[in-house]
Backbone as a printed PyTorch tensor [residue, N CA C, xyz], in Angstrom:
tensor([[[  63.3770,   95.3710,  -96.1590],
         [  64.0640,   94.6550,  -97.2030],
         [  64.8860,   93.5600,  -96.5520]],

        [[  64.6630,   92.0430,  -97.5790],
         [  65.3070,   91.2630,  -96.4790],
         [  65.9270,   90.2540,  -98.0510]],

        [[  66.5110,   89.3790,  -97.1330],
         [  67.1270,   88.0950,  -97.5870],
         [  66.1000,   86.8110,  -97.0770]],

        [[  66.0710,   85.4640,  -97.4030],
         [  66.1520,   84.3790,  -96.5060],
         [  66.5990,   83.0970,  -97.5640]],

        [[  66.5990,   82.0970,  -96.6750],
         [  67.0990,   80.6410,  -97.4210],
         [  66.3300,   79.5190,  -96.1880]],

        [[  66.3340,   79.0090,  -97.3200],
         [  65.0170,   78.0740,  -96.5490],
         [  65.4930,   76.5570,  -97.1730]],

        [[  65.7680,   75.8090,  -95.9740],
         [  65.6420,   73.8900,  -96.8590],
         [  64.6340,   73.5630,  -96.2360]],

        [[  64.3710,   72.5880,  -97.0840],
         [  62.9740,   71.6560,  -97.0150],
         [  63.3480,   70.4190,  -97.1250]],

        [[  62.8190,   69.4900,  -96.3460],
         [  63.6560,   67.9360,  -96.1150],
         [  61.8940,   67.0540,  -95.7400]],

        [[  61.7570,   66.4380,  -97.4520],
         [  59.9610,   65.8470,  -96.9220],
         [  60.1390,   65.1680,  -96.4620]],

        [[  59.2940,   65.3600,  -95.6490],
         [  58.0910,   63.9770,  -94.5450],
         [  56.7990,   63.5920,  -94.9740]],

        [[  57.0240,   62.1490,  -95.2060],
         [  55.4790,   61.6960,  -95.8520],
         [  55.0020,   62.0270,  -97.3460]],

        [[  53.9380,   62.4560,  -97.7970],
         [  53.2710,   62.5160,  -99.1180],
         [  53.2690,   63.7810,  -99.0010]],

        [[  53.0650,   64.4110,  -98.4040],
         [  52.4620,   65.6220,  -98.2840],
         [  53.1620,   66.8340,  -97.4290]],

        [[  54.4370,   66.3700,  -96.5810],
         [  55.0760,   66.8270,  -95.9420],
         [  56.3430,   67.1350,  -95.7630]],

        [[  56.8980,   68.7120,  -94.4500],
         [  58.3290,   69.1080,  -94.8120],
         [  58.6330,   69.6590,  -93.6660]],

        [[  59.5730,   69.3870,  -92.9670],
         [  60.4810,   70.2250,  -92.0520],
         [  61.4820,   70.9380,  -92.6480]],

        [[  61.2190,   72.0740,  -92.3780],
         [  62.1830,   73.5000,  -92.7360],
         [  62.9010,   74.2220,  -91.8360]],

        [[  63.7470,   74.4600,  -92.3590],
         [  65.0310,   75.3750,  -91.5010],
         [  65.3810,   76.9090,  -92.6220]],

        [[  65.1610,   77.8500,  -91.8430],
         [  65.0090,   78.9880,  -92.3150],
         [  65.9940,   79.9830,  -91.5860]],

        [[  66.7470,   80.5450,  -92.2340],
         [  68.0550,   81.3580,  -91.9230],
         [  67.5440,   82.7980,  -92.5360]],

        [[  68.0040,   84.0310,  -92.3430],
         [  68.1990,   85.3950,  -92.9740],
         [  68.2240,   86.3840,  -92.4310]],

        [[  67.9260,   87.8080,  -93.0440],
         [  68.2050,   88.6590,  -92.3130],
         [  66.9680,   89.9050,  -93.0720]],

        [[  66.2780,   90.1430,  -92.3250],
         [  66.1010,   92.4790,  -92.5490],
         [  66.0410,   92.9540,  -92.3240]],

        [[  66.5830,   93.7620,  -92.8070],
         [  66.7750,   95.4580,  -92.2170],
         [  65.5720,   96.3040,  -92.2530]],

        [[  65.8300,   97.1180,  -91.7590],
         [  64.4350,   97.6320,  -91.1220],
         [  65.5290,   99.3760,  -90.8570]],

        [[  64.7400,  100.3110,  -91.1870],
         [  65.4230,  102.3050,  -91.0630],
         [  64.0690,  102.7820,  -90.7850]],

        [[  64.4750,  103.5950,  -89.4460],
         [  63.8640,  104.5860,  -89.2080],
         [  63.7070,  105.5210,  -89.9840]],

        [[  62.3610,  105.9330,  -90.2960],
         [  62.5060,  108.0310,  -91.3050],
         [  62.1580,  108.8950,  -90.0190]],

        [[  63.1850,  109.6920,  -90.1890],
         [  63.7210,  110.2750,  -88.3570],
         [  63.0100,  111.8320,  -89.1020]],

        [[  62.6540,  112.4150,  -88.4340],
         [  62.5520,  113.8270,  -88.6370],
         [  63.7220,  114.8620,  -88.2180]],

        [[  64.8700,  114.2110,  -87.9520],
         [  66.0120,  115.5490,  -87.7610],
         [  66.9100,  114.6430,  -88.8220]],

        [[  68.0230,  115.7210,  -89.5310],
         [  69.0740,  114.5430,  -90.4610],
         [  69.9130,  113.9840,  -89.1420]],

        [[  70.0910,  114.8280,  -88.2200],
         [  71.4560,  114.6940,  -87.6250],
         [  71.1360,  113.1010,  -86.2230]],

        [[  70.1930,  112.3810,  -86.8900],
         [  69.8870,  111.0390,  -86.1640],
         [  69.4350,  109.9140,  -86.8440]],

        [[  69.8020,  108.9800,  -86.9430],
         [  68.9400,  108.0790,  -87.4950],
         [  69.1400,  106.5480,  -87.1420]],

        [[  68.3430,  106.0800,  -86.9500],
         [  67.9710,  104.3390,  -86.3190],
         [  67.6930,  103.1160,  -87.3000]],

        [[  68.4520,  102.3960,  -87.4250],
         [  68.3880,  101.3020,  -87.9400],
         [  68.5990,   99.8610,  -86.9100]],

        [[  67.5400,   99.0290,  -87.4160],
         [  67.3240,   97.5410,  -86.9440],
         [  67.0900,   96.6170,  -87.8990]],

        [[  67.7580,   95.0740,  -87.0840],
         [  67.8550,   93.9560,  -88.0810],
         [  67.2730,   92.9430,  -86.9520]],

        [[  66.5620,   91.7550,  -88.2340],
         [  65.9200,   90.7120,  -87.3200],
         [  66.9680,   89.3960,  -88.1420]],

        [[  67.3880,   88.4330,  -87.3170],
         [  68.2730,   87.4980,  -87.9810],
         [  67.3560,   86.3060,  -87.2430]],

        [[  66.5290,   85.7600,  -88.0650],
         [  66.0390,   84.3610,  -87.6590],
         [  66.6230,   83.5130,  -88.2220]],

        [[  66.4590,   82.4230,  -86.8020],
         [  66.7050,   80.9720,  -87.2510],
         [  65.5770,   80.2300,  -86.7370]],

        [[  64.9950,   79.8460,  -87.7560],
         [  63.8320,   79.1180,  -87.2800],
         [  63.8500,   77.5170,  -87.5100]],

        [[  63.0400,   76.6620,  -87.3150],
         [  62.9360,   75.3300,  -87.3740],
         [  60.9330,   75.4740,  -87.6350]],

        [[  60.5770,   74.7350,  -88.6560],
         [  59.5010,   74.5450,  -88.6800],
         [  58.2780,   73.1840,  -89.3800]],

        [[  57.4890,   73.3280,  -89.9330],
         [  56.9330,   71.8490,  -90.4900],
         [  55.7010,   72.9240,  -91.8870]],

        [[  55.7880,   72.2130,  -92.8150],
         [  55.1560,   72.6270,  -94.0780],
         [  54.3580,   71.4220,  -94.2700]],

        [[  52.6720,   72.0830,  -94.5600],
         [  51.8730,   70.9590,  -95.0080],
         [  51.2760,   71.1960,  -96.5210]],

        [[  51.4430,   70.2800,  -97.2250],
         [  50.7330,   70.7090,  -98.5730],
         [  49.1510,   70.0400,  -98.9430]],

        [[  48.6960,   71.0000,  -99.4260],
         [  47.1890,   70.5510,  -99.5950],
         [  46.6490,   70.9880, -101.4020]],

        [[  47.5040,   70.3640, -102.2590],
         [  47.2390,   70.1190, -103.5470],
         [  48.3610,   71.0290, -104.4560]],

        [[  49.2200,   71.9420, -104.0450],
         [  49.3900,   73.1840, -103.8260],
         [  49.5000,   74.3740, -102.9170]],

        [[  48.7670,   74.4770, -102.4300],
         [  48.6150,   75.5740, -101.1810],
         [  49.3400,   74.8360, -100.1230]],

        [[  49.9740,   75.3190,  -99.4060],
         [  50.6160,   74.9520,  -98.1820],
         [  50.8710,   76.0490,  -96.9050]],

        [[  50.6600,   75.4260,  -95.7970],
         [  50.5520,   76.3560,  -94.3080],
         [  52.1870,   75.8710,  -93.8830]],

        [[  52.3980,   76.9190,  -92.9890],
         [  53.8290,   76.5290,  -92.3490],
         [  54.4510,   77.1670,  -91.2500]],

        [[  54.1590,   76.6190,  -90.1200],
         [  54.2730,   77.1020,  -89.0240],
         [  55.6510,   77.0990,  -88.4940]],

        [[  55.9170,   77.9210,  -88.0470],
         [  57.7500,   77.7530,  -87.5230],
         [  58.0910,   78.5640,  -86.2290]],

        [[  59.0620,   78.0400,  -85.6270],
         [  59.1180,   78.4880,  -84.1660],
         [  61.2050,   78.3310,  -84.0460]],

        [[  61.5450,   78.9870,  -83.1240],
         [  62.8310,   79.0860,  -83.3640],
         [  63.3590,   80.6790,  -82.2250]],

        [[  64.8900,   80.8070,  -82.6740],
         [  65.4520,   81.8540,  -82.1430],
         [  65.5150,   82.8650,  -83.3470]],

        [[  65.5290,   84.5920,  -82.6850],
         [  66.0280,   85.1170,  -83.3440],
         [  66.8950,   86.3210,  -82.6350]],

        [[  67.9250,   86.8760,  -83.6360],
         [  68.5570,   87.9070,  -83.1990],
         [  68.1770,   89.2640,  -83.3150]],

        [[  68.2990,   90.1560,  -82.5220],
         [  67.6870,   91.7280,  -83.1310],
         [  69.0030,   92.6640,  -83.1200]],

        [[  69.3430,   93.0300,  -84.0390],
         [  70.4730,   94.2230,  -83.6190],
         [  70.0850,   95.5030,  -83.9350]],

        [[  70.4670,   96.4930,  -83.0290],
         [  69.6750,   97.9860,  -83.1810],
         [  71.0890,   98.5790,  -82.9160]],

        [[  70.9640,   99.5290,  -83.6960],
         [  72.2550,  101.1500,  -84.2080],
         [  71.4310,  101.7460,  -84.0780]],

        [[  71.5190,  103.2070,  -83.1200],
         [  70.5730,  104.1670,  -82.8880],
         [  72.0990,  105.4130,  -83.0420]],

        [[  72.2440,  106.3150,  -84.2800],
         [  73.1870,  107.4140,  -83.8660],
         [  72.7470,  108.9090,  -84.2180]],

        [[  73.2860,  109.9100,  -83.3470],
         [  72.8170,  110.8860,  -83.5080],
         [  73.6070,  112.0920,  -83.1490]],

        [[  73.6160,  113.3600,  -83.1680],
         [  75.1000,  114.0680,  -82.9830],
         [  75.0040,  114.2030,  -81.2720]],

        [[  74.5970,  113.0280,  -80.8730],
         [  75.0410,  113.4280,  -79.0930],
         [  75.9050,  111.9170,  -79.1890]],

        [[  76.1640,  110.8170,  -80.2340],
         [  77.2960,  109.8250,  -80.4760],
         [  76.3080,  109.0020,  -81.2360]],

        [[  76.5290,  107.1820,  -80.7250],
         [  75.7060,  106.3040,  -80.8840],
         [  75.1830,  105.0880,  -79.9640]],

        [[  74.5910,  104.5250,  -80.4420],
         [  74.3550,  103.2920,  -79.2220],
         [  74.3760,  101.7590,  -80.2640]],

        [[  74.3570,  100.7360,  -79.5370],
         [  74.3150,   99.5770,  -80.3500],
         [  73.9040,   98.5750,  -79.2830]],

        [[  73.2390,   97.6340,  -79.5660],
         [  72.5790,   96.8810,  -78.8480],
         [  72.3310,   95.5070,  -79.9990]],

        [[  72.2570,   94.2040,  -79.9390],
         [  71.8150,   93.6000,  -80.0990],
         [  70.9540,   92.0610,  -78.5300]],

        [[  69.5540,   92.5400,  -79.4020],
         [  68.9960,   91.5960,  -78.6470],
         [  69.0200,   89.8470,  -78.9420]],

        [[  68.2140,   89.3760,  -78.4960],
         [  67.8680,   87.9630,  -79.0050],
         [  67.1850,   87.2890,  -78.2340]],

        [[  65.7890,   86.6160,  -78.8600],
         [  64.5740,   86.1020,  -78.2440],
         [  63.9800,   84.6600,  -79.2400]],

        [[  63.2770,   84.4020,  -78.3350],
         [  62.1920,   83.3780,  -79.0900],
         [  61.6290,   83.9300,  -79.9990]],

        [[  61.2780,   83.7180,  -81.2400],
         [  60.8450,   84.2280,  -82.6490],
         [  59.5880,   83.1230,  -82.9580]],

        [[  58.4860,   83.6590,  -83.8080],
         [  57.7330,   82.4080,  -84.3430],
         [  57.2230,   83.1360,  -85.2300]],

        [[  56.8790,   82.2380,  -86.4390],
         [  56.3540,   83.0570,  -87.8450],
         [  55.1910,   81.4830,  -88.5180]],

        [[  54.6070,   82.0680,  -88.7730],
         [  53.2050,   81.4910,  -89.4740],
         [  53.1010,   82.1400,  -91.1720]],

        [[  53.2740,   80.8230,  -92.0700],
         [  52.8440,   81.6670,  -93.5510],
         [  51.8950,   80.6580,  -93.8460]],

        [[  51.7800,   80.9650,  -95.4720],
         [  50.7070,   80.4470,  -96.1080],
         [  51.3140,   81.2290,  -97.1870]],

        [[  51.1190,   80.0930,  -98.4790],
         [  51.1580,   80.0360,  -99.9260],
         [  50.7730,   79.0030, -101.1940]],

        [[  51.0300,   79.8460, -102.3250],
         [  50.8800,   78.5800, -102.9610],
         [  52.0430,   78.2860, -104.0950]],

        [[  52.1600,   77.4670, -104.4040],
         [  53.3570,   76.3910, -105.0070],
         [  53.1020,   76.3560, -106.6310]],

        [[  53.4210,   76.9010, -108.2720],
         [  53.0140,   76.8420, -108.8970],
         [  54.1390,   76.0220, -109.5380]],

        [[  53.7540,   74.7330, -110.3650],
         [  54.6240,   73.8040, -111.0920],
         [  55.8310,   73.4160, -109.9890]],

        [[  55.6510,   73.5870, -108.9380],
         [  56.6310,   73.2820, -108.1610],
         [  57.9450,   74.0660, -108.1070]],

        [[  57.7360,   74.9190, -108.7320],
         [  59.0040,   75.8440, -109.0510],
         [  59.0830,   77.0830, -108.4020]],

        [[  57.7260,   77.6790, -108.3030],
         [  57.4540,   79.3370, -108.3030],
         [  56.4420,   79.2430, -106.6800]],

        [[  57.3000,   80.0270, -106.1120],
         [  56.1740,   79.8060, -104.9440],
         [  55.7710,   81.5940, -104.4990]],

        [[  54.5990,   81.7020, -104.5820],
         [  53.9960,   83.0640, -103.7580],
         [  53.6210,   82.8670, -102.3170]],

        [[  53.9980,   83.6470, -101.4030],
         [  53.6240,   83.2020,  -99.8080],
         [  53.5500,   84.8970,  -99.3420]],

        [[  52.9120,   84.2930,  -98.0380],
         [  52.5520,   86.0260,  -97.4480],
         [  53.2360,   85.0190,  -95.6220]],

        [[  53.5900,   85.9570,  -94.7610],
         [  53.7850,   85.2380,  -93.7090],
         [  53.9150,   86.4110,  -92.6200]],

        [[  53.9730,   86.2090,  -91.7460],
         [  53.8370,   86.8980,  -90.3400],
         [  54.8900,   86.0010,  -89.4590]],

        [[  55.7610,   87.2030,  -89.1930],
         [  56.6480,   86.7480,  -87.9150],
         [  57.0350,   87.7530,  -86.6600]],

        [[  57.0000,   86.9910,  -85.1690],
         [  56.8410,   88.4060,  -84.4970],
         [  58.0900,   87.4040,  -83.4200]],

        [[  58.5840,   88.2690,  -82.5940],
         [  59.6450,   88.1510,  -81.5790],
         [  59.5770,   89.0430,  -80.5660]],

        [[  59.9960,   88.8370,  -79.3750],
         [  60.3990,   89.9520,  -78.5270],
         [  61.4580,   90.0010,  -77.6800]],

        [[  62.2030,   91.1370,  -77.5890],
         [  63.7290,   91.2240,  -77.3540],
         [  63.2830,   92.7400,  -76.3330]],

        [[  64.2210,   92.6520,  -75.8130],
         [  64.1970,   93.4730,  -74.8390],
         [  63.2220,   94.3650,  -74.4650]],

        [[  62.1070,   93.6180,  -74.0260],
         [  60.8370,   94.1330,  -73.8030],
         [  59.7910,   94.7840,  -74.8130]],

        [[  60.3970,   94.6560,  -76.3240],
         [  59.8260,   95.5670,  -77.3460],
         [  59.2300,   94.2190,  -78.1960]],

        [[  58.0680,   94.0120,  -78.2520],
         [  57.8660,   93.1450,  -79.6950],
         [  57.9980,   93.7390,  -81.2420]],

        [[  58.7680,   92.7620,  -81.7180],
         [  58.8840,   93.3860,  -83.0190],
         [  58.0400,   91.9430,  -84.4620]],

        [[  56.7550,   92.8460,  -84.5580],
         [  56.3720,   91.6810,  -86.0620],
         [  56.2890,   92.0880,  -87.2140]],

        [[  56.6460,   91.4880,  -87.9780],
         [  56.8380,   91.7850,  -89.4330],
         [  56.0900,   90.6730,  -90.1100]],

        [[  55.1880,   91.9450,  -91.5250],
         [  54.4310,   90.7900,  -92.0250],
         [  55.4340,   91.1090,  -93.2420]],

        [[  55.2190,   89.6910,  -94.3760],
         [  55.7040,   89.8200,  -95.3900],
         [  55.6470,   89.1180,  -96.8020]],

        [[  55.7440,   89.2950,  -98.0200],
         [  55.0770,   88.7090,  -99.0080],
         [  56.7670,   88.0610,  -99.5180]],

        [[  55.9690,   86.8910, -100.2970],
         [  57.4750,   86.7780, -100.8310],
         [  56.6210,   85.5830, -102.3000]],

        [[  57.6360,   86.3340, -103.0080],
         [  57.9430,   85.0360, -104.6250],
         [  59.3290,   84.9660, -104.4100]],

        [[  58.9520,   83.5240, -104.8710],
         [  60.6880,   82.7420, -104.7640],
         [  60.4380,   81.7760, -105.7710]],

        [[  61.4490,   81.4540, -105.9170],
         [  61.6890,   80.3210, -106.6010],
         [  62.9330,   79.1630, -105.9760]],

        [[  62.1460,   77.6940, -106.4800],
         [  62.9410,   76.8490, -105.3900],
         [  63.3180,   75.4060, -106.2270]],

        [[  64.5270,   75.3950, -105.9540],
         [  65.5430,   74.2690, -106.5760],
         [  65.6170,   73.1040, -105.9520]],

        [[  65.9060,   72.0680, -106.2140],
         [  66.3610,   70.8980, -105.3210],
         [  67.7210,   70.5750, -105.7340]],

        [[  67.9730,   70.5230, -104.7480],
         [  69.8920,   70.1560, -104.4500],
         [  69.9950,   68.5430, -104.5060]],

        [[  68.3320,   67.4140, -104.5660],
         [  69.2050,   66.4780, -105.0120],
         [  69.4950,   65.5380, -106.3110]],

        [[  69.3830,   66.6900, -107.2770],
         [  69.6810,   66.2280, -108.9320],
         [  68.7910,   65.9200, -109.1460]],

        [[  68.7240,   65.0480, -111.0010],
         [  67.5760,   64.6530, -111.5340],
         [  67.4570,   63.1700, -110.8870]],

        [[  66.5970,   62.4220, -111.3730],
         [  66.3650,   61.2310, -110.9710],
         [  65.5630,   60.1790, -112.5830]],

        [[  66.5650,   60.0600, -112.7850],
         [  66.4560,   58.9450, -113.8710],
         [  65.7370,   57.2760, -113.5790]],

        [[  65.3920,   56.8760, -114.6820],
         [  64.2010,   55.8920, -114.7610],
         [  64.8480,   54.7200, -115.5450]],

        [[  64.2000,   53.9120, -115.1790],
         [  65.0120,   52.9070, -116.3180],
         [  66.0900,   52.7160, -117.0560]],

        [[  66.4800,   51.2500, -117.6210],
         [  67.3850,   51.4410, -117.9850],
         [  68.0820,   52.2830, -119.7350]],

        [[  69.1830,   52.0150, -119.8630],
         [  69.4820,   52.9010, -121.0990],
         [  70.5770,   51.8900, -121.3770]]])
C-alpha cells in the first residue's frame, strides 16, 4: 500500500519530464506473533513520459530510500538504506483526466534488491488554471 505525487512539465507535442515523490509500505506475515518486519521504499525519481495518442511509456531513474523495522521479543533493529532506484510504466490516459498505469520499480540497498510491481488509477489536475480565448 502506497502513496505517490507525480508533476509533469511538457516537452514538445507529445512530451513530459516527471518528478515523482512517495512512499510504501510493505509487512511481513511472520509466523510467530511475538516478531514482525516492516519496510518502506521512498522514491525520488526524475523521469521522461512519451504519449502515443493516449497510451504513454515512462521511464524513470532516480534515488531511493529503504527503511526496515525488524522487532521481536529478543528487542528491535532499524536500518534505513538508500540506493539508485529505476521504474518503467506504461498506461493509458482517458479524456485526459483518468489515467490507468501498471509499472515496475526495482532498487538495491544493502545488498538486497527490492522490486515492486504496481497498478495504479489516478486522476490528474493541472495546477496551471483554465486558459481562456478571446476576447469578452
Amino acid at each position: 500500500m502506497g502513496f505517490y505525487v507525480k508533476g509533469l512539465l511538457g516537452v514538445g507535442q507529445s512530451g513530459a519530464v516527471t518528478f515523482t515523490a512517495g512512499y510504501t509500505a510493505l509487512k511481513e506475515i511472520a509466523d510467530f506473533d511475538e516478531t514482525s518486519t516492516k519496510a518502506g521504499i521512498v522514491p525520488l525519481l526524475v523521469g521522461y513520459r512519451h504519449n502515443f495518442n493516449g497510451f504513454f511509456v515512462e521511464p524513470q531513474l532516480g534515488y531511493g530510500l529503504y527503511p526496515y523495522k525488524h522487532s521481536s521479543w529478543e528487542g528491535f533493529y532499524t536500518e534505513t538504506g538508500h540506493a539508485f532506484t529505476w521504474a518503467l510504466g506504461a498506461g493509458y490516459m482517458f479524456n485526459n483526466k483518468i489515467e490507468v498505469s501498471a509499472r515496475y520499480q526495482s532498487g538495491t540497498s544493502t545488498g538486497t534488491t527490492i522490486g515492486i510491481f504496481g497498478l495504479r488509477l489516478g486522476y490528474n489536475f493541472s495546477l496551471a488554471g483554465t486558459k481562456q480565448s478571446g476576447n469578452k
